[in-house]
N, C-alpha and C positions, 0 to 999 in steps of 0.2 A: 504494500500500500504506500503511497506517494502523497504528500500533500501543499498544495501552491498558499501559503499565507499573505494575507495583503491587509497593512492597518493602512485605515484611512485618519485621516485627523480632517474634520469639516466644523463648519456652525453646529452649533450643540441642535438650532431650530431647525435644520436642515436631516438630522437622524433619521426623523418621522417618515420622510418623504424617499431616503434611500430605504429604508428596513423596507416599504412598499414595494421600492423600486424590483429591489431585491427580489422578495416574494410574484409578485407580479409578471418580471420581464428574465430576471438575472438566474432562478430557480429554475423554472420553465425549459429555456435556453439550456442551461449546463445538462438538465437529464437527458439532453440529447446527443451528447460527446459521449463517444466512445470509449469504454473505460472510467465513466464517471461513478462513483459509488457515494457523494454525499457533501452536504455544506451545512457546517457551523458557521452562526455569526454571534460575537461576541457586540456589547453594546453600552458605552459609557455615557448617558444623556449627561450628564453634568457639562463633562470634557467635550464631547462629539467624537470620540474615537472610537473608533469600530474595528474590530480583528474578524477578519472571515475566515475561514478554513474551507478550501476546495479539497476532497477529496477524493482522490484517483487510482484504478484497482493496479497501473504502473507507471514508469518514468513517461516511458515514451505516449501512451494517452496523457498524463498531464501536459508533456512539450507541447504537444498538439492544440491543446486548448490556449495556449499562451494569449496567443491575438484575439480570439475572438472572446478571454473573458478581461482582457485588460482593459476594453474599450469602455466598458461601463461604470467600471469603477472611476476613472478618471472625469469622469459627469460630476461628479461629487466633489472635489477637491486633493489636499497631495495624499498620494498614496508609497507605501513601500511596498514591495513585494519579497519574500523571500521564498 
């Protein structure tokens, strides 16, 4: 098992609107990559920091997904990925 982490750091008012995004567009999307087995998100309303966890059944399915799950986190503000 393989997993892509990405904290986001946004407006704390802005959380509301990604946790949606998420559930709504970004959930959706991911169950259709190959190799995908699952996504935690973690959720600081205070801060607005959010840790997601993409996870994937191997290396090469999570490569795969790089591009198309970076594009939506970046709608939101800075991101890390590791």
């Amino acid at each position: 098992m393989h997993a892509r982490m990405s904290i986001l750091s946004a407006d704390p008012d802005q959380l509301d609107r990604f946790v949606q995004v998420l559930k709504d567009q970004i959930f959706p999307k991911a169950r259709e990559w190959t190799g995908f087995k699952g996504l935690i998100s973690l959720n600081d309303r205070t801060s607005g920091k959010n840790i997601t966890a993409v996870l994937f059944e191997n290396e090469e399915a999570m490569r795969a997904s790089e591009e198309a799950g970076a594009k939506h986190f970046f709608l939101f503000g800075k991101t890390t990925e590791q």
